[in-house]
C-alpha positions as CSV (number, residue, x, y, z in Angstrom):
1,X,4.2,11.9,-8.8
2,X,6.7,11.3,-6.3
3,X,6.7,12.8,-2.7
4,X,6.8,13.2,0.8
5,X,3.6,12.0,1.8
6,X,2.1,15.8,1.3
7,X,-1.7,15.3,1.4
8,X,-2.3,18.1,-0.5
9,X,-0.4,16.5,-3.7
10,X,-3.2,13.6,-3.6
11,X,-5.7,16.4,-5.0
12,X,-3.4,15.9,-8.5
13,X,-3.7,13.0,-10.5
14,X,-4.6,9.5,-9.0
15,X,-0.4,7.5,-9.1
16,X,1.8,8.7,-6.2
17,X,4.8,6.5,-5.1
18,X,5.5,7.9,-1.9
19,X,10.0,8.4,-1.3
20,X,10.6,5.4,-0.3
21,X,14.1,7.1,0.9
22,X,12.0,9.1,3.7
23,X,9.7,6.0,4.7
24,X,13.4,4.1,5.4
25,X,14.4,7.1,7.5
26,X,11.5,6.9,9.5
27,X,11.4,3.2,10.0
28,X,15.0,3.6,11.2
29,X,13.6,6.2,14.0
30,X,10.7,3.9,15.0
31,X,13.5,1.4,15.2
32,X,16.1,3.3,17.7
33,X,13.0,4.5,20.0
34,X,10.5,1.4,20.0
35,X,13.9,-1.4,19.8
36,X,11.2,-3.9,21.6
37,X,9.3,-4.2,18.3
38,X,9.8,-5.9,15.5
39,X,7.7,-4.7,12.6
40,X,9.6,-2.0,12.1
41,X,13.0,-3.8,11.1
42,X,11.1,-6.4,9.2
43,X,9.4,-3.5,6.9
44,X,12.8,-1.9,6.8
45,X,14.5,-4.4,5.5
46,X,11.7,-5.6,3.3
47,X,11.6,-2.7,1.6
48,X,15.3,-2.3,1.0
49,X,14.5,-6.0,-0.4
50,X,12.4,-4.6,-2.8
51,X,13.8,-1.9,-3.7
52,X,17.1,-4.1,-4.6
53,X,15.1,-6.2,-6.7
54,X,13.5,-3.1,-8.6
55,X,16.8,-1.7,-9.2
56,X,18.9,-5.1,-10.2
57,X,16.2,-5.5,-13.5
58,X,17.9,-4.9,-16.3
59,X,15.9,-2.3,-19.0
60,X,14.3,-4.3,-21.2
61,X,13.4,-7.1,-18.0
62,X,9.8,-6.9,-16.7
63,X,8.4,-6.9,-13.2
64,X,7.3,-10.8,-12.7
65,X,4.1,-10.7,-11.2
66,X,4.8,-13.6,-9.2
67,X,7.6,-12.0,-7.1
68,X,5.5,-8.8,-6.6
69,X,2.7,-10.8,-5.0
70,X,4.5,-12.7,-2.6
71,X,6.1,-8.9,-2.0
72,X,2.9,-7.2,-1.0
73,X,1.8,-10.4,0.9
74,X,4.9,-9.6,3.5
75,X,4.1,-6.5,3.5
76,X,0.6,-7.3,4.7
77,X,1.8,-9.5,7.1
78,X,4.3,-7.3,8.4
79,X,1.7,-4.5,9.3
80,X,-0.5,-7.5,10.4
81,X,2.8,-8.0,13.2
82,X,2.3,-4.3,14.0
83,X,-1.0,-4.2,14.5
84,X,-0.2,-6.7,16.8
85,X,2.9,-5.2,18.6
86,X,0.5,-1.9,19.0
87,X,-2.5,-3.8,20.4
88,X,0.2,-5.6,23.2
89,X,1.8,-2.6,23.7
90,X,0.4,0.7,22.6
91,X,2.5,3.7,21.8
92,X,3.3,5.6,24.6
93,X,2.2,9.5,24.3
94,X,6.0,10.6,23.8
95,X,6.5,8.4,20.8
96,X,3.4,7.9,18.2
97,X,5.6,8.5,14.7
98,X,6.0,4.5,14.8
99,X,2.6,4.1,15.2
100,X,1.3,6.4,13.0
101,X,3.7,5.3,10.4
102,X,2.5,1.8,10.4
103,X,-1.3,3.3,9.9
104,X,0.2,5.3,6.9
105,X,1.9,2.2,5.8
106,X,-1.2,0.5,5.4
107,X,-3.6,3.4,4.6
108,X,-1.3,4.6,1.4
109,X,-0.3,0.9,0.7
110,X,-0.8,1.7,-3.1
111,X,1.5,4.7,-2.8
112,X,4.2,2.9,-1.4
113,X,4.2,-0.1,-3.6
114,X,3.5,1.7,-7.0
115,X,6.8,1.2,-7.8
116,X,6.7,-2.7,-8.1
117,X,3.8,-2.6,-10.4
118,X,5.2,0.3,-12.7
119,X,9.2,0.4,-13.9
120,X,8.5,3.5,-15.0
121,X,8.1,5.0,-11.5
122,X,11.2,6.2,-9.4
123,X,11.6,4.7,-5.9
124,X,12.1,8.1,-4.5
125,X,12.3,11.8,-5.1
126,X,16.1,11.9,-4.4
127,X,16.4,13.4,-8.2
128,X,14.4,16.1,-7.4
129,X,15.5,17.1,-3.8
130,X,19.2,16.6,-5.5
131,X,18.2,19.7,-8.1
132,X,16.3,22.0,-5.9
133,X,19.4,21.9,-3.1
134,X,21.2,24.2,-5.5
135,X,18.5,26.4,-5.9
136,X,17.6,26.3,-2.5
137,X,21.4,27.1,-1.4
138,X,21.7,30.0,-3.5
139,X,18.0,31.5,-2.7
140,X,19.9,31.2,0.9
141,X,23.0,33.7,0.0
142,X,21.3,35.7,-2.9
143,X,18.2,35.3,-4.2
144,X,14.9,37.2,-3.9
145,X,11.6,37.1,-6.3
146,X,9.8,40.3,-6.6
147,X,7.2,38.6,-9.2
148,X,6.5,34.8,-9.9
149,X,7.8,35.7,-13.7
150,X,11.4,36.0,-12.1
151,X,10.9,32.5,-10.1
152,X,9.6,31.5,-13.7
153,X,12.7,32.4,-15.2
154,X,15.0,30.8,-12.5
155,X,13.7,27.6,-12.9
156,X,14.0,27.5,-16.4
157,X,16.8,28.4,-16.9
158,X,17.8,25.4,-14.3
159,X,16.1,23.3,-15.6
160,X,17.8,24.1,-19.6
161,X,21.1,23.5,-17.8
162,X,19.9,20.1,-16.0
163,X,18.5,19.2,-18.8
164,X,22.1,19.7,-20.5
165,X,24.0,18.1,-17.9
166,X,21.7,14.9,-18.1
167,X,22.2,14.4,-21.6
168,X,26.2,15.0,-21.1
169,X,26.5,18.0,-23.6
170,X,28.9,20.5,-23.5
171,X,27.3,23.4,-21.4
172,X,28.9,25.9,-22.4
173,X,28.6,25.7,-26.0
174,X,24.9,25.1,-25.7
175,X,24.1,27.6,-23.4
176,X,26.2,30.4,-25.2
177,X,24.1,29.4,-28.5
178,X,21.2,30.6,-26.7
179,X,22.3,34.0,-26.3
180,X,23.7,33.9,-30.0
C-alpha cells in the first residue's frame, strides 16, 4: 500500500511505502524555513538519488543488495546529522514539521525505504492521486451519492475505462460492447 503517511492505513496489511513524492515536498519546506540545517537537503537529495537509481533498472535488472545497503546506511547517518542539528538547535515553536519529519523519517524507516527492497512497489501514489483528480473534479461541478451502491458504480465504471486506457484499447468500441 502506498500513501500519505495516514496512520489509520497501518491497521491494513503489514508493507506500506510511504509517497515518496510528498516526503520530497516536505523536505523542501523544512529546507526554505530551517536554511541553517543541513539534514534536510542531504535527505532530499538522497532520496531523489535513490529514487533515480530505482527508476534507471531496467525490467528484468534486480535490486543489488550491495547498493541498497550503503543506501540505508546514509540514510541512518543523515538522521543521525539531524538528530544532531535538533539537539544544537531545537525547533523553535513556530516551525516543528522539520522536526517532526526527521522523527517520522526514522520511526517509519521501513515505509520509506520499501521500495529499494521490492521492484514491485511504486515510489509514490502519483498514479492514484492522477485518477481520483478526475473524479474528484467532477464530484466538484456535478456529482452527489445518495447510497454507497451509486459511489460503487462510479468507481467502476472508472476504473473499466482506466483500465482501458492503460492497456491502449480503443475506448469506445470496448465500452459500447458493454452495453451491446
Amino acid at each position: 500500500m502506498v500513501h500519505d503517511h495516514a496512520k489509520n492505513f497501518y491497521n491494513y496489511g503489514n508493507a506500506h511505502q510511504e509517497c515518496l513524492a510528498h516526503i520530497i515536498r516536505y523536505l523542501k519546506d523544512s529546507i526554505i524555513n530551517e536554511p541553517n540545517l543541513k539534514w534536510n537537503l542531504m535527505m532530499r537529495d538522497l532520496l531523489r538519488e535513490m529514487i533515480h537509481y530505482r527508476n534507471s533498472l531496467k525490467p528484468d535488472e534486480d535490486l543489488d543488495a550491495k547498493i541498497v545497503s550503503k543506501y540505508e546506511a546514509r540514510y541512518n547517518k543523515i538522521l543521525e546529522i539531524a538528530k544532531e542539528e535538533y539537539e544544537y538547535e531545537p525547533p523553535t515553536k513556530y516551525y516543528v514539521e522539520g522536526y517532526n519529519l526527521s522523527k517520522r523519517l526514522d520511526e517509519y524507516k521501513e515505509s520509506h525505504l520499501l521500495f529499494l527492497h521490492n521492484k514491485l512497489v511504486p515510489t509514490t501514489n502519483n498514479l492514484a492521486e492522477r485518477l481520483l483528480r478526475v473524479f474528484k473534479r467532477k464530484q466538484k461541478q456535478v456529482m452527489t451519492f445518495r447510497s454507497f451502491e451509486s459511489l460503487t458504480y462510479i468507481c467502476n465504471c472508472m476504473g473499466i475505462i482506466a483500465s482501458l486506457h492503460a492497456d491502449e484499447q480503443n475506448l469506445y468500441e470496448n465500452i459500447s460492447s458493454f452495453f451491446s
